[in-house]
N, C-alpha and C positions, 0 to 999 in steps of 0.2 A: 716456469718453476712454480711451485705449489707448494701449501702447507694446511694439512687441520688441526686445531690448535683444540687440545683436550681439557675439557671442565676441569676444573681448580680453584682455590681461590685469589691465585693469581692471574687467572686466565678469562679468556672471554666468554669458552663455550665451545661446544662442539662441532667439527666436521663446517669452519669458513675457509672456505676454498678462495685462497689469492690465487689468483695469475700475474708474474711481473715478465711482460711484454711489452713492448712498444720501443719508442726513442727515447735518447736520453738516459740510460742508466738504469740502475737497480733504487738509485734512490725516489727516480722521478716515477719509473714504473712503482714500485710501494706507493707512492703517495697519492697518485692516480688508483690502486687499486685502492687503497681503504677508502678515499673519495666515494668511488662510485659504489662500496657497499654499504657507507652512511647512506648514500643520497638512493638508495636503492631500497633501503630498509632491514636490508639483510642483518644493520649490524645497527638495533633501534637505541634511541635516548637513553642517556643515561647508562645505558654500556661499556663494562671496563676493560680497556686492551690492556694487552699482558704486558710488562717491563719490557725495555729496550733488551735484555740481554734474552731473556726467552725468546721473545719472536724472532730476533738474532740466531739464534741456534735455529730455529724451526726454518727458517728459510732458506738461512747458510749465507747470510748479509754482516754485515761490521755492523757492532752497534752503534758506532755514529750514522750510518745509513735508515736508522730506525730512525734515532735521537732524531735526525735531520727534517725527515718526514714528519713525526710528529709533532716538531715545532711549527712545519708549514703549517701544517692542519686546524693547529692550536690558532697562531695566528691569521688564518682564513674564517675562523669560527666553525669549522666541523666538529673540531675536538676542545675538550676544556684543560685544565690540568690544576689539582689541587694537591697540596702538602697533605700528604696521609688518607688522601682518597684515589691515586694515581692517575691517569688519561682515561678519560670517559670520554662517550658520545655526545655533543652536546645535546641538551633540554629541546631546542627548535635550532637543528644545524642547517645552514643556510650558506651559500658563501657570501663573503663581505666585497663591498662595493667601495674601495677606498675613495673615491673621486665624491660619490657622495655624504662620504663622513659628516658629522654635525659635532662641533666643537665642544659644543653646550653639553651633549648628551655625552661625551668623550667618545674618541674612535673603539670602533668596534674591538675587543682584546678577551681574555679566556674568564669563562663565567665566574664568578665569584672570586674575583683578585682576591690575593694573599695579603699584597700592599698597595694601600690606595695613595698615591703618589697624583691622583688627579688635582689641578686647580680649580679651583670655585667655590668649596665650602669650609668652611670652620670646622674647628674639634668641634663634633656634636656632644663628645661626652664633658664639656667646659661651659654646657648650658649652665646660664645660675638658676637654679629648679627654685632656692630658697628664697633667692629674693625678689624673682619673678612671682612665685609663689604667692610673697608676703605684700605684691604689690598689684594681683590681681585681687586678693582679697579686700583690700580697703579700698582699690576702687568700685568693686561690687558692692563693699556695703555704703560706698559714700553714695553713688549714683542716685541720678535724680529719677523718678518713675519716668520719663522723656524719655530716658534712653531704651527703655525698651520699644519705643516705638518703632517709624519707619527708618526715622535716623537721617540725617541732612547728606546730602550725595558729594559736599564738600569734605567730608571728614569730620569725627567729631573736636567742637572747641577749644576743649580741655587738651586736645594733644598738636593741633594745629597753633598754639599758644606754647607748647611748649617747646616745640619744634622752631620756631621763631624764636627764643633764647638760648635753646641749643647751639642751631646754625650759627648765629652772627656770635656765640660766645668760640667756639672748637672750629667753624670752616669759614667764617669771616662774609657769612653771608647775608645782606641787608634785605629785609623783607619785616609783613606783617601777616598776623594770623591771616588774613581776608584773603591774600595771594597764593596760599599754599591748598592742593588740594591734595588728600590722602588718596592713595591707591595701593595693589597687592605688591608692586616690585617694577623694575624697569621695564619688563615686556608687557604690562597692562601700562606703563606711560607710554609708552610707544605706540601700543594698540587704541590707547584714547586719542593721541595728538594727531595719527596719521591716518589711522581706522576708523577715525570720527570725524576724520576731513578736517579738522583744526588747521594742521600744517597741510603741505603740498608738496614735493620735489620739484628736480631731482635735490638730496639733500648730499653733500661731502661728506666723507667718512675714511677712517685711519687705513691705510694699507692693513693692516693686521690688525685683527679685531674678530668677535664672535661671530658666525657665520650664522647663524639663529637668529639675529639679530636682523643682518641682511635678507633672512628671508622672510621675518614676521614683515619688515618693510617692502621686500618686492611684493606679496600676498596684498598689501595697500594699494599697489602698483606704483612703487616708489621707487624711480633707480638712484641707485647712490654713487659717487663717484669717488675713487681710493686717491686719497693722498698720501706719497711718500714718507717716512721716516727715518731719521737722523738722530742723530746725539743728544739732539736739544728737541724730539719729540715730528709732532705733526709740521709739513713744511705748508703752510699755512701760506704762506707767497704763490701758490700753487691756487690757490682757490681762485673762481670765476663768479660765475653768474647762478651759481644756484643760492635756492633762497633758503639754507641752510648749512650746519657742518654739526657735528656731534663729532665730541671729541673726549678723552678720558684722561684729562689735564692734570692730575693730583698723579697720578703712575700710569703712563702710557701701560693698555691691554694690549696683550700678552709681555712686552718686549721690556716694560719697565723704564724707568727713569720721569718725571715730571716735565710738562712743556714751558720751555726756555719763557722767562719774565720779558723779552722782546717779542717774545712769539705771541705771548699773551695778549701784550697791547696790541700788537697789530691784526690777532683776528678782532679784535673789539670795533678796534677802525674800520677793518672789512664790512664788517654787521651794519653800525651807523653811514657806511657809503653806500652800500646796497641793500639799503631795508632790509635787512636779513637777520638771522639770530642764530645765534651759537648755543646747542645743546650740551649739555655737561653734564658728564655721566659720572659722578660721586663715588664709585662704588666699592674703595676701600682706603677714602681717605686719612683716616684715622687713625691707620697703621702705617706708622715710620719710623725708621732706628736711628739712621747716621747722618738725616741732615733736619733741618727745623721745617718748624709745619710749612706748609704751601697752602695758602690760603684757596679760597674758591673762586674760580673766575668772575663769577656772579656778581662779587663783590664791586669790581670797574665797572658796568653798566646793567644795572639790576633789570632794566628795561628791552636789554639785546640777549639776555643768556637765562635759557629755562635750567634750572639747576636741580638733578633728578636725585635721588638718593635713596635706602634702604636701608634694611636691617639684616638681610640676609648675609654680610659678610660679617659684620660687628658684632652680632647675635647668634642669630638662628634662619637658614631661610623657610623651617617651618613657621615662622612669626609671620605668616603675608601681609608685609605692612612695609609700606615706600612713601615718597612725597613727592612733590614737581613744586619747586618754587617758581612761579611764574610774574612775567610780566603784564602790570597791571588790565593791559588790553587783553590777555589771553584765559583770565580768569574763568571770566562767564562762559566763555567759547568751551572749556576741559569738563566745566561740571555741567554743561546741557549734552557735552559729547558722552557723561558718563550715564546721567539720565537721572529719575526723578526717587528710583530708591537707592539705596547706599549697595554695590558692587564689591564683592569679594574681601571687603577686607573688614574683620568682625566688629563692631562696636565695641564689644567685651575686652578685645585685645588692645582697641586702640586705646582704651581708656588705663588701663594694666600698663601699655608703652608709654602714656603720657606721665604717672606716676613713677613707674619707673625711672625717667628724666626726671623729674623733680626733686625727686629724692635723694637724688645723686649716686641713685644705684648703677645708672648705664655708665655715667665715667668711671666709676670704680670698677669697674667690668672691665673697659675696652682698656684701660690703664694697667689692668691684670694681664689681660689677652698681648697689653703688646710686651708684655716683660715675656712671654710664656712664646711667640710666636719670633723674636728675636732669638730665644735662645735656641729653636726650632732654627730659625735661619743659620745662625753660627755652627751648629751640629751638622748642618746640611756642608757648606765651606770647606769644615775641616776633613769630614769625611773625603771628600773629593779631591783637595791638598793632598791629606794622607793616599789616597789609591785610584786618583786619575786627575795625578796633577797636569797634564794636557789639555784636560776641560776645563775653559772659559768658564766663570758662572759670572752674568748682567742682569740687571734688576733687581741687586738684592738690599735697596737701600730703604724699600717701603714695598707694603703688601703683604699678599698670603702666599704669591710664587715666589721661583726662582726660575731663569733660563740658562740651558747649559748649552755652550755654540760648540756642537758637533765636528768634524771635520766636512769638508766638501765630498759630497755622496754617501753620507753612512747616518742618514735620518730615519731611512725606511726599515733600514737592517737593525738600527738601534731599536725603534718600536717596535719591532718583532721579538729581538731577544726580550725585552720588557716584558712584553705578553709571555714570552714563554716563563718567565721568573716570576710569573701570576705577578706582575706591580701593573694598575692603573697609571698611566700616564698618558701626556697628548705631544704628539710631535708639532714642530712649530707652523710647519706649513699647512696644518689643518686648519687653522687662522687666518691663512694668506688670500686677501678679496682678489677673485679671478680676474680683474681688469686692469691689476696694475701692473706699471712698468719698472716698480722698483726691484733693487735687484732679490734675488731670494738670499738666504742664510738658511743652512742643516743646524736645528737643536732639538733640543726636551723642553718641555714646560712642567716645570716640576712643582705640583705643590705640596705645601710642607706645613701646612696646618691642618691636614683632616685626618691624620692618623690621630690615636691616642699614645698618651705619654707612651706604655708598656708597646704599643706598637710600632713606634720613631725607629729604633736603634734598626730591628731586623728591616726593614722597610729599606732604608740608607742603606746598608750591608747588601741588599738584593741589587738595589740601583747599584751601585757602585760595579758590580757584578756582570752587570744587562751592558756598561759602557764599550765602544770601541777601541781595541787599544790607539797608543800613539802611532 
């Protein structure tokens, strides 16, 4: 069967010649031919196919036969699909390699989402412009003529100072200026600690957790070993003989919930049995709704637990500006691994963040942020109550996500309708470390702070949409 599909401005253009041959149907033959006239060039970037109902007629197919096909394609990255621009060829169509997904960069889905429902970043448009603003400015005009120099590769003082009354006042973290070194965010701590030889493997690490992570570590030649999780977090009884564990104790990544006060102490115990040290990845502990703070593990043995943190979920992660509370012997070790001029993270800015903390502008922020991202979570809830009360939603007691637990085999099929309902999301197994034996769970990882206000409501209404029924 064949069709030429005549210029319009619904249409793609003239005289492309489908043939729907092979096995498998009318759907699977369509979706192999458009394939191969992307990948051909016949039908170049940025190309708009015509509606499910035209090419329906032109071929003499059901328009779910179309619709079906062009979800595949959507969700292979051949095609994109936008609200008031209809199905285009993508910009660089390529097919998608699911097994190599990267969590961090979120899986592959249809160019330019409609709704960004990915986890990782903050409402960017909830930066405070004004009082970041007003707090860049007096530390530029207080600055000492020093600072323009090379700048000390520890960080500078004035924020490493205040960063020490920060910590032990909001994460109950015991340190002093001298222990803490600035850096751009947690994969330049990782890239100092393990990349600079400081640390060594193999190190422990969470069943589910960033896969970015594991690979800036294997790139060191670090293997890490997955530890199970439970109810009460990382099973921490599991660990052996490596001369580490990183672990995200304030809200288990991706899966949510904090690690059990017994679990605590006894990785602490682990550490001082086996010279060892516990990593602790901070990275949105500041945000919690329904139970009281959880302090920083740090706090039990300042000397077994490097305690990493950031600005990128609290803030902005255009702010590159992080910290490594370190124990006293690892000090010197992070600022010779970082070297002798100051490494990506501005003077200007750190000096602007340090004021910013003093001022008491960053708790008024994140005291904003979490009235504003609670009620973001409760909106998310209810929605799903209201129109797909069958999904579970875990994790939703601190953080910037939420996890919705899918039925048994409809994870792959859920991120697909996602992608075609243009929403950014990450399904949960794209977090899950290859080596482990724990069991799997089908979810979403939904986050629910990077939209804008005006953008939440359609966003949720999409989701809710993209789910499987009961």
């Amino acid at each position: 069967m064949a069709s030429s599909w005549v210029n319009s401005a619904e249409r793609v253009g003239a005289d492309l010649h489908l043939e729907l041959t092979g096995p498998g149907g009318r759907r699977a033959a369509l979706t192999r031919a458009l394939r191969e006239a992307v990948r051909s060039g016949r039908l170049p970037p940025d190309t708009r196919l015509p509606p499910y109902r035209s090419l329906a007629a032109d071929l003499g197919v059901a328009r779910n036969t179309v619709a079906d096909a062009y979800a595949e394609l959507v969700a292979e990255g051949w095609l994109t699909a936008r609200q008031g621009s209809g199905t285009r060829v993508a910009e660089r169509a390529e097919p998608l390699r699911p097994a190599r997904r990267v969590p961090r960069k979120a899986p592959p889905r249809a160019r330019g989402p409609r709704h960004d429902l990915a986890q990782g970043t903050p409402d960017a448009s909830a930066f405070p412009r004004t009082a970041w603003l007003a707090s860049y400015r007096r530390a530029l005009q207080q600055a000492p003529n020093e600072v323009f120099g090379p700048g000390d590769p520890a960080g500078r003082p004035e924020l490493r100072e205040a960063l020490t009354q920060y910590l032990a006042r909001a994460r109950g973290v015991r340190t002093e200026p001298g222990r803490i070194v600035i850096c751009s965010g947690f994969v330049h701590a990782l890239r100092l600690l393990f990349g600079g030889g400081v640390l060594r493997g193999p190190l422990a690490v969470e069943a589910y957790g960033l896969g970015f992570h594991r690979e800036i570590l294997a790139s060191a030649g670090v293997r890490t070993v997955p530890l199970p999780l439970d109810e009460h977090g990382a099973r921490v009884d599991r660990l052996g003989r490596q001369r580490a564990v990183l672990l995200t104790p304030a809200h288990q990544f991706p899966t949510g919930g904090p690690l059990h006060p017994a679990r605590r102490a006894a990785v602490i115990d682990w550490a001082r049995a086996h010279d060892a040290l516990v990593l602790e990845d901070d990275y949105d502990g500041e945000f919690r709704y329904d139970r009281k703070p959880v302090g920083a593990v740090q706090g039990l043995d300042p000397e077994r637990v490097i305690h990493i943190g950031s600005v990128s979920k609290s803030l902005s992660p255009a702010v590159r500006l992080g910290w490594m509370v370190l124990p006293e012997r690892y000090a010197g070790a992070v600022v010779a691994a970082k070297g002798e001029r100051e490494a990506w993270a501005s003077v200007l800015d750190q000096l602007s963040l340090a004021d910013f903390i003093a001022s008491g502008a960053y708790d008024r922020h994140v005291r904003r942020m979490r009235l504003r991202y609670r009620s973001r979570r409760d909106r998310l809830v209810a929605a799903l109550a209201a129109h797909a009360p069958h999904i579970e939603v875990t994790g939703i007691a601190a953080g910037l996500h939420a996890v919705l637990r899918l039925p048994p085999g409809t994870e792959a099929s859920a991120v697909k309708a996602a992608a075609w309902q243009g929403i950014a999301l990450d399904g949960l197994a794209a977090f899950r470390h290859p080596e482990t034996d724990m069991p799997a769970g089908d979810g979403l990882v939904v986050g629910y702070a990077t939209p804008s206000e005006h953008a939440y409501g359609p966003a949720l209404e999409a989701l809710c949409g993209a789910l499987p029924p009961p």
